[in-house]
C-alpha positions in Angstrom: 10.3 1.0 115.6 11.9 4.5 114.4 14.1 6.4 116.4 13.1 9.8 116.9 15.3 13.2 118.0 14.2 15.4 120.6 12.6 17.5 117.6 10.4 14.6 116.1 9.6 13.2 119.4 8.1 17.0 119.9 6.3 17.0 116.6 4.5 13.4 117.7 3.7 15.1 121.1 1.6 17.7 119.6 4.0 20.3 120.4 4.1 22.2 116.9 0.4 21.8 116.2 -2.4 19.1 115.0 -0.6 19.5 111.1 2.9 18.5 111.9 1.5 15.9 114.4 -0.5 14.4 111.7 2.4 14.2 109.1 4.9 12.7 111.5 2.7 10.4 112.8 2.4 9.2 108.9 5.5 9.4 107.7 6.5 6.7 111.3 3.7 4.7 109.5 5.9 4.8 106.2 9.1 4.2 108.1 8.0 1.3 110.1 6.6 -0.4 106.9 9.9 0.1 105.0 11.8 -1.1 108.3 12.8 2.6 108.3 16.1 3.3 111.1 15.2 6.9 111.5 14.3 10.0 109.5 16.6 12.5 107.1 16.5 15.5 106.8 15.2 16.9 103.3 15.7 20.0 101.5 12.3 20.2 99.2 9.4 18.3 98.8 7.2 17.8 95.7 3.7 17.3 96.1 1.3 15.4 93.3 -2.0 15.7 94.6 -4.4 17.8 91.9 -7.9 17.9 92.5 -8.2 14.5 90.4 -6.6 12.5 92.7 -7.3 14.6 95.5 -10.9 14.6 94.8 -13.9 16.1 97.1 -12.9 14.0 100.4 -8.7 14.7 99.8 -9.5 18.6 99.1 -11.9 18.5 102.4 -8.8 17.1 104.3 -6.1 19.6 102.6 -8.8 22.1 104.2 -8.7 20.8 107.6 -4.6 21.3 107.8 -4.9 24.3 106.4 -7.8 25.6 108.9 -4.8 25.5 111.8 -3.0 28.7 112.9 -0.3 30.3 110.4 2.9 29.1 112.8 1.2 25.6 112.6 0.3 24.7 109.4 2.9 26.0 107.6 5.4 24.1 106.1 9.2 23.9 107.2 11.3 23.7 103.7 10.4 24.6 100.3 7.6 22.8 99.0 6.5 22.8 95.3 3.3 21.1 93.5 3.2 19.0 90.5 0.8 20.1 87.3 -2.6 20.9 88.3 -6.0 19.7 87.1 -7.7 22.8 85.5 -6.0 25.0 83.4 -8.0 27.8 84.2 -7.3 29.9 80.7 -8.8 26.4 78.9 -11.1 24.4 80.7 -14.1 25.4 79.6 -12.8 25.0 75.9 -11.8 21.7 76.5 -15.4 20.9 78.5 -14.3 20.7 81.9 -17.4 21.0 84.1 -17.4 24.2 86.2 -17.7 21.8 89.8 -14.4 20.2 88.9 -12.9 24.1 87.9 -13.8 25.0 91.5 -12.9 22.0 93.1 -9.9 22.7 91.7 -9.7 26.4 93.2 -10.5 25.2 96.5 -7.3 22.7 96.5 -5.0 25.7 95.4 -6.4 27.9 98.1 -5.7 24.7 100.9 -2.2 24.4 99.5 -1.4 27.9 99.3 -2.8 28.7 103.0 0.1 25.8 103.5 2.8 27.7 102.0 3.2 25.4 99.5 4.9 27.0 96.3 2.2 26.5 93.7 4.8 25.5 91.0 2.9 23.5 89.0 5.3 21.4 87.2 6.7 17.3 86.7 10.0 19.0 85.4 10.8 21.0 88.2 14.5 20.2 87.3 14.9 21.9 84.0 12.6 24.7 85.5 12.5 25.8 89.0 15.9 24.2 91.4 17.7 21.0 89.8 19.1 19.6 92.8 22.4 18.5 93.6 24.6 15.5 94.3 23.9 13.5 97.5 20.8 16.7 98.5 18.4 14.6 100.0 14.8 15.4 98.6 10.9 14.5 98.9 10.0 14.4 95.4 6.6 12.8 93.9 6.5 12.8 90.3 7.7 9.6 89.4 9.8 11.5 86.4 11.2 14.0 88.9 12.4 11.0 91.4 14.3 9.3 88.4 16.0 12.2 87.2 17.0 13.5 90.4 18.0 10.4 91.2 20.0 9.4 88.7 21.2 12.3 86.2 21.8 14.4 88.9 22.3 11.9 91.9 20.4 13.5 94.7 18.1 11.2 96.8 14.7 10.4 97.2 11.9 7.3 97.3 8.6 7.9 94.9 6.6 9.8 97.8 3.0 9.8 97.2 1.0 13.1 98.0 0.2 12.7 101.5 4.1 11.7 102.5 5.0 14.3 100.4 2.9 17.0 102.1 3.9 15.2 105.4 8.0 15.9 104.6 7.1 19.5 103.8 5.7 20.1 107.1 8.3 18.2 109.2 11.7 18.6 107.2 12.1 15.3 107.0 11.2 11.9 105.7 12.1 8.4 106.4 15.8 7.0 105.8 14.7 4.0 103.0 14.9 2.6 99.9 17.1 5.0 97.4 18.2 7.4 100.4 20.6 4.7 101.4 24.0 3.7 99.5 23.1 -0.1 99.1 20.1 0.2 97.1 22.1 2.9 94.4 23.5 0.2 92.6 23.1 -1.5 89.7 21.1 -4.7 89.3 20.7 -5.2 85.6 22.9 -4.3 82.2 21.4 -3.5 79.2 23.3 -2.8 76.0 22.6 -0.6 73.3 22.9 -1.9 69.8 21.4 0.5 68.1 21.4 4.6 69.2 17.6 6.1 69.3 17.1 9.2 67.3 14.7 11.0 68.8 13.0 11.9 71.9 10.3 8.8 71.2 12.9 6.5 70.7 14.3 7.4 74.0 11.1 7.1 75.6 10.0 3.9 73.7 13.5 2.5 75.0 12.4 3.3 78.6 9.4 1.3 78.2 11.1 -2.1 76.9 13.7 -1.9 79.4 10.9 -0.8 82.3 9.3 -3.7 81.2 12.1 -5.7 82.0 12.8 -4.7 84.7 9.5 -4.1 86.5 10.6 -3.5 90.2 10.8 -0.2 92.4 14.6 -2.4 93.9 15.9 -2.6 90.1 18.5 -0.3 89.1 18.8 -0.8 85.5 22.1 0.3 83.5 22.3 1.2 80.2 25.4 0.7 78.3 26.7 1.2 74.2 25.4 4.9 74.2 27.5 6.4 71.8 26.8 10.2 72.4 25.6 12.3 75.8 21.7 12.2 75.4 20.2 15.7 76.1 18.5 16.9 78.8 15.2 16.1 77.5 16.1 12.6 76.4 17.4 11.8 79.1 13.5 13.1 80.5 11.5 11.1 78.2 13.6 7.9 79.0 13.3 8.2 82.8 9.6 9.0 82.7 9.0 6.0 80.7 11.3 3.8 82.6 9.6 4.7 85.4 6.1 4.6 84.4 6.5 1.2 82.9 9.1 -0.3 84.9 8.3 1.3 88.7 11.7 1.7 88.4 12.9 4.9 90.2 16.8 4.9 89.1 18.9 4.2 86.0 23.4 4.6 85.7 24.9 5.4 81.9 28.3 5.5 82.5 30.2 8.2 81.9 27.0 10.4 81.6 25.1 10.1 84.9 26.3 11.2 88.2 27.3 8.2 89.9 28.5 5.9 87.3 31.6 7.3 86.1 32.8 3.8 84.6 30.4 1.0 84.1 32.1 -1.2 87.3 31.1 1.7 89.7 27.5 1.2 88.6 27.7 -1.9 90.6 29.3 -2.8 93.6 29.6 -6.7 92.7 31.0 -8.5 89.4 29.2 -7.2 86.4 25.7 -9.4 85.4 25.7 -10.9 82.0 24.5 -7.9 79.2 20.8 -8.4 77.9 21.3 -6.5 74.5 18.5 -3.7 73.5 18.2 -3.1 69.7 16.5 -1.4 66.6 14.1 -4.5 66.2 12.8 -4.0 70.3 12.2 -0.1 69.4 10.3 -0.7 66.7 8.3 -3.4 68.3 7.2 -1.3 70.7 6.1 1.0 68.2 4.3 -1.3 66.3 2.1 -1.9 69.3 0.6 1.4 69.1 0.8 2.0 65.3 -2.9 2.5 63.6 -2.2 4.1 60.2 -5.1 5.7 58.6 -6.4 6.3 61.3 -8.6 9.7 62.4 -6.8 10.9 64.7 -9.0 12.8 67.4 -6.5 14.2 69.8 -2.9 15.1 69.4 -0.8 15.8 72.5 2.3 16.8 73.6 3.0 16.2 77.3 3.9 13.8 80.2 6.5 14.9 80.7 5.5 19.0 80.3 7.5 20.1 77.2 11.0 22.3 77.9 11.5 26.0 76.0 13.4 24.0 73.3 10.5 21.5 72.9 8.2 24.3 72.1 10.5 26.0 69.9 10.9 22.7 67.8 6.7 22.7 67.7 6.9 26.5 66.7 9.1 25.2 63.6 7.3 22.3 62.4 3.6 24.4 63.0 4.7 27.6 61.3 2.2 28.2 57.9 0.2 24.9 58.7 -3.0 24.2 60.5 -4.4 21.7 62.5 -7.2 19.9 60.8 -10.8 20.7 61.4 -11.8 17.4 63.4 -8.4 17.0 65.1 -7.5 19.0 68.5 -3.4 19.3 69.4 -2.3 20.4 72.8 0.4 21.1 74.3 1.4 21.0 78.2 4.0 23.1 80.1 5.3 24.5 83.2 3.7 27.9 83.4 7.5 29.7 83.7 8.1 28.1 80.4 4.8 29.2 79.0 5.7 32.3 80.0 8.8 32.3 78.2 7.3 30.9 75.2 4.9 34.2 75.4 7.5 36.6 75.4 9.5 35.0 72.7 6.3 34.6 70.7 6.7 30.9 70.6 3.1 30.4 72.0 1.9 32.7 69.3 3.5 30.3 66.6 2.1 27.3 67.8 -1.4 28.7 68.3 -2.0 30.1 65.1 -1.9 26.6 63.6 -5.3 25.9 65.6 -3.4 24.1 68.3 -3.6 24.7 72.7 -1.5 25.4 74.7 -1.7 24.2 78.5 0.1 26.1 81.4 0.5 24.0 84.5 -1.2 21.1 84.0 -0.4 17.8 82.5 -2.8 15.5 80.3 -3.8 12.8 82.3 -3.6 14.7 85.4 -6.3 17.0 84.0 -10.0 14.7 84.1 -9.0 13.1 80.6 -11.5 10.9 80.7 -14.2 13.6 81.1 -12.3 15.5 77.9 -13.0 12.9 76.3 -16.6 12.1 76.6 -17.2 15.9 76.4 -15.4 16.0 73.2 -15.6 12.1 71.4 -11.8 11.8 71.6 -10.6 8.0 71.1 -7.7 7.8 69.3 -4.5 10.1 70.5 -1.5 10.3 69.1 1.7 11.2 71.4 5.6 10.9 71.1 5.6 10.5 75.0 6.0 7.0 75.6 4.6 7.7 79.2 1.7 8.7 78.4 0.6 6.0 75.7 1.4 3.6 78.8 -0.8 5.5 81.1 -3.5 7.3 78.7 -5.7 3.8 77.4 -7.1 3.5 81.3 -8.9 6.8 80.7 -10.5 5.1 77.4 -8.1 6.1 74.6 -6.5 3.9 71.7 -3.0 5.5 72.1 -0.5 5.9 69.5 3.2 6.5 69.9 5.5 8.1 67.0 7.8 11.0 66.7 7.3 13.8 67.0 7.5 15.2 63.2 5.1 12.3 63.0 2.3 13.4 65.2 2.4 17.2 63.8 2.1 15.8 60.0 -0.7 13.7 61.2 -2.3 16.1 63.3 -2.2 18.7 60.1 -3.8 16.0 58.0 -6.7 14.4 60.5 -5.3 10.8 60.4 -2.2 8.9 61.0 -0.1 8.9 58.4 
């Protein structure tokens, strides 16, 4: 069983209200299961829960914690969402039913009578408050865990909505998995023969070594990278690492926080090198690859898309237009949609015939339902997450850069 402070032992009595007895009394449930010692305490928490997931009976139960006084059902640390369902500027365009609109409203209102911050956002890190070294978090987002993990080596475990919610209201979560030193090692080496070149190479190398790897205890480490990956490489490889792998850490030395040198990636004799080259890229390309094609639905999300993201699609858009039977979104954090408003970016990208999506994220957003409403089948993507994720909602997914999927888009079919 967990120990418990004074403070915890209070919030199981029922001494800070029916909320915070509910989310400690889960989160002891979690512990217990993970043979946790004792909690942590937590600086944020990051909730995934949109009204999807939540559905009718998880929005009804968001209601009943938020129903509680103000002193009770508030939470106790900063507490920030993941993308939405509905994006409210676009849903009827894209033929979201109005019940699944005001479902949607409902959840927002439940969170917000929480005092959760309705950030909206899986890159929280590049957008609202990257956290530190060693900062112990509650994050949910699988690609928020893995990048906070491991580029910027704070702490945390995948938390699924409910423990996430749950660490918001207490401060705290159970002391497990990837908050404790021994599991921040490496496991496995993988060496880079060949450099990817763009941000679908460095997600289609995620998914072969995910696939290798395919455990939440793996930490995989990537060696041979000849030049510091940007900030949104870096993104699309942990997103689909983790998507494919349930992996929820990665070391580069000499470019991630806590592998300065490849031996401190592992606190043992280094593992034999499994080499990752060209040939494995391309294979998993080739997986996806339908050329000539219609192409029904182009989309550019999972993870949402930085400022420099959009700017590149404001480029490669500018004088062109999408063709007739072909639909092209685009999904970001609304503080970067913002930004893209006020630097006319958004404008760019729009008049090519293309959407863009503020606060929500593709498959988070009833794509299944899109696509009945609208005949989509085959999509075309250069996030290697989302081709991993998107065929359960009924799509033929393709993967390809992202200069790839624009002249594609443009022409109706893949080229």
């Amino acid at each position: 069983m967990m120990l418990l402070n004074d403070l915890e032992q209070a919030m199981l009595a029922g001494e800070f209200g029916a909320p915070r007895r509910w989310a400690i009394g889960h989160q002891i449930a979690v512990g217990n299961f993970f043979d946790a010692e004792d909690f942590v305490p937590v600086r944020q928490a990051h909730i995934m829960a949109d009204s999807e997931s939540l559905d009718t009976a998880g929005v009804a139960f968001l209601e009943g914690l938020a129903a509680a006084p103000p002193a009770e059902r508030c939470v106790r640390i900063p507490t920030i969402t993941d993308p939405r369902g509905v994006d409210f500027q676009a849903y009827r365009r894209l033929g979201i039913d109005e019940s699944l609109a005001q479902l949607e409203r409902r959840a927002i209102a439940a969170f917000e009578a929480l005092g959760v911050l309705m950030t909206n956002t899986c890159i929280n890190y590049q957008t609202i408050l990257p956290p530190v070294r060693g900062e112990h978090m509650a994050f949910g987002d699988t690609g928020v865990v893995i990048y906070s993990n491991s580029v910027f080596g704070a702490r945390s475990n995948f938390e699924g909505g409910p423990s996430a919610l749950a660490a918001g209201l207490t401060g705290r979560t159970p002391r497990y998995g990837f908050h404790l030193d021994r599991h921040r090692f490496g496991t496995r080496l993988f060496l880079l023969r060949d450099q990817p070149q763009s941000l679908s190479d460095w997600g289609a190398l995620g998914g072969v070594i995910g696939r290798a790897v395919n455990s939440y205890w793996e930490v995989p480490v990537i060696d041979g990278i000849a030049a510091v990956p940007s900030s949104d490489a870096l993104k699309h490889f942990g997103a689909a690492l983790a998507s494919y792998g349930s992996t929820a850490m990665f070391h580069m030395p000499g470019i991630t926080a806590e592998a300065p040198t490849l031996a401190a990636a592992f606190d043992h004799s280094l593992p034999a090198a499994e080499p990752v080259t060209a040939a494995d890229l391309g294979a998993f390309y080739a997986a996806t690859m339908a050329t000539g094609e219609r192409v029904d639905v182009v989309v550019f999300a999972a993870p949402q898309l930085s400022l420099l993201e959009l700017q590149t699609l404001g480029g490669l858009l500018e004088g062109r237009r999408i063709a007739a039977h072909t639909t092209l979104l685009v999904a970001t954090s609304p503080e970067n949609q913002s930004a893209a408003d006020r630097m006319g970016i958004t404008a760019r990208i729009q008049a090519s015939g293309a959407i863009v999506l503020g606060g929500v994220c593709f498959y988070q957003s009833y794509a299944r339902e899109m696509a009945e409403a609208n005949g989509w089948r085959r999509l075309m993507t250069n996030s290697a997450k989302l081709v991993n994720i998107i065929a359960g909602y009924g799509y033929a997914p393709t993967l390809s850069t992202t200069e790839h999927c624009i002249d594609s888009a443009v022409a109706g079919r893949i080229l």
